[in-house]
C-alpha positions in Angstrom: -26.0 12.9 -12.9 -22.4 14.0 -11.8 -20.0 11.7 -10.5 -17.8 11.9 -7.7 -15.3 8.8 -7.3 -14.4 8.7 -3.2 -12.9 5.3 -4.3 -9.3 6.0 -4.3 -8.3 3.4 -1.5 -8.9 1.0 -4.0 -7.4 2.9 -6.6 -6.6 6.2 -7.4 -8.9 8.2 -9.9 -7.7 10.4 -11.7 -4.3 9.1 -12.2 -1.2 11.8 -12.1 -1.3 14.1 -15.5 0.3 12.4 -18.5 0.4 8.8 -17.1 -1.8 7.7 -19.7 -0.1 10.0 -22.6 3.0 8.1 -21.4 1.7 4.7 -22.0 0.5 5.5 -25.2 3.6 6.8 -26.2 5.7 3.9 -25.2 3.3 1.3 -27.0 2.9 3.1 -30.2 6.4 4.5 -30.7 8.4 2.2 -28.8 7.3 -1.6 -27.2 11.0 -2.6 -26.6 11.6 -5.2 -24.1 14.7 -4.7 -22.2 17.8 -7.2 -21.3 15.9 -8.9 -24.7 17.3 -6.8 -27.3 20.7 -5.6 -28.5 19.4 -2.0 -29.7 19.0 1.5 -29.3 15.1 0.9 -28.4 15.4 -1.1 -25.6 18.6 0.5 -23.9 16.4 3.2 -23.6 13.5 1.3 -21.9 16.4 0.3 -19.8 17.2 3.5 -18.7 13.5 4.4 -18.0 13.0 1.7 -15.8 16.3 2.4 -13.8 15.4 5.7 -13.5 12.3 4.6 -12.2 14.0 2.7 -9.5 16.0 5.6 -8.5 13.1 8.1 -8.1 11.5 5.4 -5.6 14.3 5.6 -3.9 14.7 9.1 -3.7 10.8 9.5 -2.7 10.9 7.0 0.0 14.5 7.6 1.4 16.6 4.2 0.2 20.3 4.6 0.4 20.9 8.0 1.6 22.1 6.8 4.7 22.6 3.3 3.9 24.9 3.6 1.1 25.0 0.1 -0.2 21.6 0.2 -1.3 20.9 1.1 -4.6 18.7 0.7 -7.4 19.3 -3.3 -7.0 17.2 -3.5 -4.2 14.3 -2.0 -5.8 12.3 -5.0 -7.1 9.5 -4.6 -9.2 5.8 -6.4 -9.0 2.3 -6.8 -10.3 1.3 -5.7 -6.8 1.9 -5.4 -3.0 0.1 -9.0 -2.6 2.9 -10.4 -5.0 5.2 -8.6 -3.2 4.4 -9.3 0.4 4.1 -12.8 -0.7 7.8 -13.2 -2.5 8.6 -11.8 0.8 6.5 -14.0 3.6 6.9 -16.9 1.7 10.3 -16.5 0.3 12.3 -16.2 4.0 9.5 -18.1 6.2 10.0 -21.9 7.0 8.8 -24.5 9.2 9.8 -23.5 12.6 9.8 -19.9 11.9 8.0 -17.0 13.6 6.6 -14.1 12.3 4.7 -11.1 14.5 1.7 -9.0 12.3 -1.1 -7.2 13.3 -4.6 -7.5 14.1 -4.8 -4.5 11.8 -3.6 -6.5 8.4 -5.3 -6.8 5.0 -5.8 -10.1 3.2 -2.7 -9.5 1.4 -0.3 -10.8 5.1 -3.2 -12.4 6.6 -3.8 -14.6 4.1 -0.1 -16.0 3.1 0.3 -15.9 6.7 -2.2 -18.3 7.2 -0.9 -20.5 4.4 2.5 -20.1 6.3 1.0 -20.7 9.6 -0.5 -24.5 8.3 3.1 -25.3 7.1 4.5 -24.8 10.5 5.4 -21.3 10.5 4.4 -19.1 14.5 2.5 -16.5 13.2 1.5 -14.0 16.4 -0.6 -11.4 15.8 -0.5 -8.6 17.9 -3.9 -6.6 19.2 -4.9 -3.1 18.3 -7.2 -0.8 20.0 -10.9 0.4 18.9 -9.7 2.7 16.9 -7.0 0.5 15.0 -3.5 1.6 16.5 -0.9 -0.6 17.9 0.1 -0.3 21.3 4.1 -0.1 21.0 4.5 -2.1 24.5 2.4 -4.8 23.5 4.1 -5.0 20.3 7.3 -4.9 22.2 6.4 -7.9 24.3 5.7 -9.6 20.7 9.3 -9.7 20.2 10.2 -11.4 23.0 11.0 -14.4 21.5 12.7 -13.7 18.7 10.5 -13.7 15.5 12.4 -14.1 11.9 10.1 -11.5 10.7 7.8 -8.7 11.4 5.1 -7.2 8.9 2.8 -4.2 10.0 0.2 -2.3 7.7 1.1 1.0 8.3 -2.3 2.7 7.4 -5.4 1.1 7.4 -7.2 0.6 4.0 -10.3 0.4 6.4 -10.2 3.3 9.1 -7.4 5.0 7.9 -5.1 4.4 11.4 -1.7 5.5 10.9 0.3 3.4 13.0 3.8 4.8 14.9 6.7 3.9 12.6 9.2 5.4 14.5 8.3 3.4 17.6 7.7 0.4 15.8 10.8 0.4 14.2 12.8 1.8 17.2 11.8 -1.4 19.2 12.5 -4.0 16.2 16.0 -2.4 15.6 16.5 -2.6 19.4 15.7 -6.8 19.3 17.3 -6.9 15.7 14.2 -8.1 14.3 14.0 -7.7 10.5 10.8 -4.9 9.9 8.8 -4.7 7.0 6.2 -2.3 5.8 2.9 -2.5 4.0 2.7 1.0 2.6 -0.3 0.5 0.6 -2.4 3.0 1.6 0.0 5.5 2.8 3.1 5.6 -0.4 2.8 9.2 -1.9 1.0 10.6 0.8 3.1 9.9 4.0 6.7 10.9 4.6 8.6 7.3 4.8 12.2 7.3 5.0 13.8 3.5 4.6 17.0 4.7 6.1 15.9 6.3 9.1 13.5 3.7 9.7 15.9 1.3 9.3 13.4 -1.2 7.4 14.2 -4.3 5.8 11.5 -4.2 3.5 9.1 -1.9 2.1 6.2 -2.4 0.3 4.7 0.0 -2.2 1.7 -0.1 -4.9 1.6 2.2 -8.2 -1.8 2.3 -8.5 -2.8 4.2 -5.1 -1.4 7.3 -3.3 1.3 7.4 -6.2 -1.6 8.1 -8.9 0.4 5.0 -11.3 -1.8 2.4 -13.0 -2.6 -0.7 -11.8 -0.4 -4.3 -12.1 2.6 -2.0 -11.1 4.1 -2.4 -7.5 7.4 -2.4 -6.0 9.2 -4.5 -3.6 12.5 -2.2 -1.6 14.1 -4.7 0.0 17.8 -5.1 1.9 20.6 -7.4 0.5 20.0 -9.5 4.0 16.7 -9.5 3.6 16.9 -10.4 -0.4 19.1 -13.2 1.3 16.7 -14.4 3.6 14.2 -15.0 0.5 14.1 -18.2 -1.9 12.4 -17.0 -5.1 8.9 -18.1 -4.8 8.8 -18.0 -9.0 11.4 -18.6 -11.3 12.2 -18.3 -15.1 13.9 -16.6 -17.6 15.6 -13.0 -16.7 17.7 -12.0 -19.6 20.9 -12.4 -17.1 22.7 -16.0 -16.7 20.8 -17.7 -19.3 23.1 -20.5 -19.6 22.1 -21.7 -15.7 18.7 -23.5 -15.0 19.2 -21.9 -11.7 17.4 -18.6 -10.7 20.6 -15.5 -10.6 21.1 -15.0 -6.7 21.7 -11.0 -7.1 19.3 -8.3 -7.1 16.9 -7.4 -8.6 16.9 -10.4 -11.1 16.4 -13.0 -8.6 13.0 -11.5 -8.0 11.9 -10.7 -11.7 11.5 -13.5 -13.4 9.3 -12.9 -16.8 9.0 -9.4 -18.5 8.2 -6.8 -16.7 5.3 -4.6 -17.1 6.9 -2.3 -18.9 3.9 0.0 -19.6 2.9 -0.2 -15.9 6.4 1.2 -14.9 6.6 4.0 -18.0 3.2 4.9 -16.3 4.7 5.0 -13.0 7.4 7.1 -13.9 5.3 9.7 -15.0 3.1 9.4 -11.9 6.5 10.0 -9.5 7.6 13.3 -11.2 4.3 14.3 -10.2 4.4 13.2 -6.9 8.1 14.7 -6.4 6.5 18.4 -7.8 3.6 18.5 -5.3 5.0 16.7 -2.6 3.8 13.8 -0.3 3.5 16.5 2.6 1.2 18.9 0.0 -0.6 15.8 -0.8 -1.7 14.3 2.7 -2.4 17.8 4.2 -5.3 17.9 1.3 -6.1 14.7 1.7 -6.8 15.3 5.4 -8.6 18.8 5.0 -11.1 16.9 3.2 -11.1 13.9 5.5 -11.7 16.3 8.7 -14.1 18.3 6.6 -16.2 15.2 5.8 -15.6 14.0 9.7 -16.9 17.3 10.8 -19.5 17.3 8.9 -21.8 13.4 9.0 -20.3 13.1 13.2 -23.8 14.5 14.3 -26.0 12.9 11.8 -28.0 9.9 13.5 -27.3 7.0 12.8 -23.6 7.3 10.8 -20.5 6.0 12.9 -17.3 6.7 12.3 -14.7 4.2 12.5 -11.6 4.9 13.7 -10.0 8.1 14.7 -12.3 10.6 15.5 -10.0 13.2 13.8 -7.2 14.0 11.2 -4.5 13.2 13.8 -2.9 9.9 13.2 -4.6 9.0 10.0 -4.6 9.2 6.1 -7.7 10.2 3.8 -9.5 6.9 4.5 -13.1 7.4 6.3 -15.4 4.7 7.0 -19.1 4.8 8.4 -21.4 2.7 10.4 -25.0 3.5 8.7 -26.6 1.7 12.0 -30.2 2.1 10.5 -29.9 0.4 7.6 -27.6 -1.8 5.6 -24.6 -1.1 4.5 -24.8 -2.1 1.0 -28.0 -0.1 0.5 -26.3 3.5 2.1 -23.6 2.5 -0.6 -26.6 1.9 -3.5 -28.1 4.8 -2.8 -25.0 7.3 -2.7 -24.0 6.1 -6.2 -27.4 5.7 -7.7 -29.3 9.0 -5.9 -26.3 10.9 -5.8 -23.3 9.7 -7.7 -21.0 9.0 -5.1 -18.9 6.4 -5.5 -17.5 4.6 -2.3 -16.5 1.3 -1.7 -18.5 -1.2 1.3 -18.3 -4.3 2.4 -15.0 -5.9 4.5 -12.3 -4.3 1.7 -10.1 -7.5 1.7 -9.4 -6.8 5.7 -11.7 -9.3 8.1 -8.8 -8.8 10.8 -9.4 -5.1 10.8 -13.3 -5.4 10.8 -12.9 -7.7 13.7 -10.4 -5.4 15.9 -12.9 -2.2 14.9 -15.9 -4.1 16.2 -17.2 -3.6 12.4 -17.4 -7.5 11.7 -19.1 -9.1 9.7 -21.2 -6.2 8.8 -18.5 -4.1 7.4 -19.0 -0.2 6.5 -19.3 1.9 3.8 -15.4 4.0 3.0 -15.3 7.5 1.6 -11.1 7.5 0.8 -10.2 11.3 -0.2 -7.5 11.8 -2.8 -5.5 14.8 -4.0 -7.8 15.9 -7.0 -11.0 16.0 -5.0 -12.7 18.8 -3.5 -14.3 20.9 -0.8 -17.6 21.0 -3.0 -17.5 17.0 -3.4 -16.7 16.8 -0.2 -19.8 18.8 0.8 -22.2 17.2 -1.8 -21.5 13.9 -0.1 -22.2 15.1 3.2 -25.2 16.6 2.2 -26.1 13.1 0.4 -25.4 11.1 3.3 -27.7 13.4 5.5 -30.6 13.1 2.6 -30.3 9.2 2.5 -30.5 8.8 6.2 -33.4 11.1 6.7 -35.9 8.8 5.0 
C-alpha cells in the first residue's frame, strides 16, 4: 500500500534535499565541538553555525532595520518549548503580567500556568470560532500594562493566521514587549522581526523549515535578553574562570554543547528554503489546502474547522468526522488507505476549547511543499469512501 504522510505539522517529511547527506558528512568526517577546541576542525564548525545564525536572520528579517542586532541575538534550542520557556520563565516574576491567547499550544499555556501559580497575571485573550484574534479586544488586554505578550501566530490546529501587523502595531503603541510563536508558520510565512518590531521570535527546525528535529532557535532583543535570568546554566566555552552564567548573548542562553548536527542539518535545510522561497512555499501549501477544502466541504458528516478558505491561514486542515470517532476516521485513513494524519487535541486544549472541538478533538491533514495534487486527491477520495459505510 502507498503512503502519503499529511503529518507535516508535527514534523516535516521529507526533510529539504541534502539535510541528511549533511549530517552524515559532519559526523563521519568532522564531529568537532566548537569554543572546545583550539583547531582547524572546530573553527570551521564555528563558522557553520554562525552562518547559520545569519541566514535566520536574513530569512526572517533581524537587523536590517535594527542594526544592533546581529548574529548574538540568535539563540539556539532543542525546541520552541525550550525556547518559549527560557523566555516566559526567564523575564516573568511574581507580580508580573503576561497577555496570550485562547489560541496557544501547550508549549505557552502550560509554563504559563506554572507562572500563573507563582504569582505571575496571566490573561488570556478570546478568539473567534474560527480561531482569529480580534485586535480591539486584544488592544483592551493591554490596558494595564502587561511585562509581556506571547501570541501563536498560526494555529497547529485550524491553521488561523492571526494579524501580525495589527498585533504588533498595538503592542508597539503601549510599548509592550511582543513575542511570536512561529511554529507552524517559519518557512512558509513572510515574517520580518524589524518591521514587526518583535522582541522575540520563536522558530523550530524541524517544521516549515524542512531541518531535523531537537533543533530550534530563539531571536531575541538585547532588552529582551535583559529581561531574562537563564533558566539553565553550565559550562559555555566563554568565561570559564566565573561560576557565574556570561551575561552577553548568545552564551548566556547556551549552556552545554550544542546540537551541532541538528544545526549542520539546518543549514542545509535554509539554503533550500532561501532558493524556493517562503512565498513559493505557502502558495503550494495553500493550493493543496483549498483543493482539499473544496473537495471533503460537501461530504456529510466531515467539518471543517477553522477558516472556511485559504485566506488567512497556513497548510493546516482539520476535520470534524461527526459520525464516528475521531480516532477511528484517523485508523482507517492510514490502515485502508495510507494516509497518514495526526488526531487527537495536538498539544493545544486552549484551541480545541475556543474551536468548539473539545474534548473530542479532530483529525489534521497539514499540507507541506513536497506533496501533491494526486495525494491530495487520493485523500479526498479516501475520506469520502470511509464515511460512506
Amino acid at each position: 500500500m502507498r503512503k502519503i504522510y499529511l503529518d507535516n505539522g508535527s514534523t516535516s517529511f521529507p526533510k529539504a534535499p541534502g539535510v541528511g547527506d549533511a549530517i552524515k558528512r559532519y559526523i563521519e568526517e568532522s564531529g568537532a565541538n566548537i569554543n572546545r577546541g583550539g583547531y582547524q576542525a572546530a573553527y570551521d564548525v564555528a563558522d557553520t553555525v554562525l552562518e547559520t545564525r545569519s541566514m535566520l536572520m536574513d530569512l526572517f528579517g533581524m537587523g536590517r532595520e535594527r542594526k544592533k542586532l546581529s548574529e548574538k541575538n540568535v539563540v539556539f534550542v532543542p525546541s520552541v518549548t525550550y525556547g518559549l520557556n527560557f523566555i516566559l520563565k526567564g523575564a516573568l516574576r511574581s507580580g508580573d503580567r503576561l497577555v496570550i491567547s485562547s489560541m496557544e499550544h501547550n508549549a505557552v499555556a502550560r509554563p504559563a500556568d506554572d507562572l500563573s501559580k507563582a504569582g505571575v497575571e496571566v490573561s488570556t485573550c478570546p478568539c473567534d470560532g474560527e480561531g482569529r484574534l480580534d485586535p480591539g479586544a486584544f488592544e483592551k488586554m493591554l490596558d494595564r500594562g502587561p511585562k509581556l505578550a506571547v501570541i501563536n501566530l498560526a494555529s497547529n490546529v485550524s491553521g488561523t493566521l492571526q494579524d501580525a501587523a495589527a498585533i504588533s502595531g498595538i503592542c508597539r503603541a503601549r510599548g509592550i514587549p511582543l513575542v511570536l510563536d512561529a511554529s507552524q508558520a517559519a518557512g512558509a510565512v513572510d515574517i520580518d522581526f524589524d518591521e514587526l518590531e518583535l522582541a522575540g521570535l520563536c522558530v523550530p527546525g524541524h517544521k516549515g523549515l524542512l531541518g531535523p528535529q531537537g533543533i530550534g532557535a530563539i531571536m531575541i532583543t538585547d532588552e529582551l535578553a535583559d529581561m531574562m535570568d537563564p533558566i539553565v546554566t553550565g559550562g559555555t566555552g566563554s568565561i570559564s574562570d566565573s561560576l557565574e552564567m556570561p551575561d552577553f548573548l548568545p552564551d548566556k542562553f547556551e549552556p552545554g554543547t550544542l546540537n551541532i548536527p541538528g544545526i549542520i542539518g539546518l543549514n542545509q535545510a535554509l539554503k533550500f528554503i532561501r532558493t524556493e522561497t517562503p512565498s513559493r512555499i505557502l502558495a503550494h501549501e495553500l493550493r493543496l489546502a483549498g483543493r482539499f477544502i473544496d473537495g471533503v466541504r460537501d461530504i456529510p458528516g466531515v467539518k471543517v474547522i477553522g477558516p472556511a478558505g485559504t485566506a488567512g491561514r497556513v497548510g493546516v486542515v482539520s476535520l470534524d468526522f461527526e459520525a464516528m470517532d475521531n480516532a477511528d476516521a484517523a485508523y482507517r485513513l492510514e490502515s485502508s488507505c495510507g494516509i497518514m494524519t495526526r488526531c487527537g487535541l495536538h498539544c493545544a486544549p486552549l484551541a480545541h476549547r475556543t474551536l468548539g472541538t473539545y474534548p473530542r478533538g479532530t483529525v489534521r491533514f497539514t499540507f507541506g511543499y513536497f506533496n501533491t495534487e494526486e495525494e491530495t486527491d487520493h485523500a479526498i477520495e479516501c475520506i469520502k469512501e470511509i464515511t460512506s459505510k
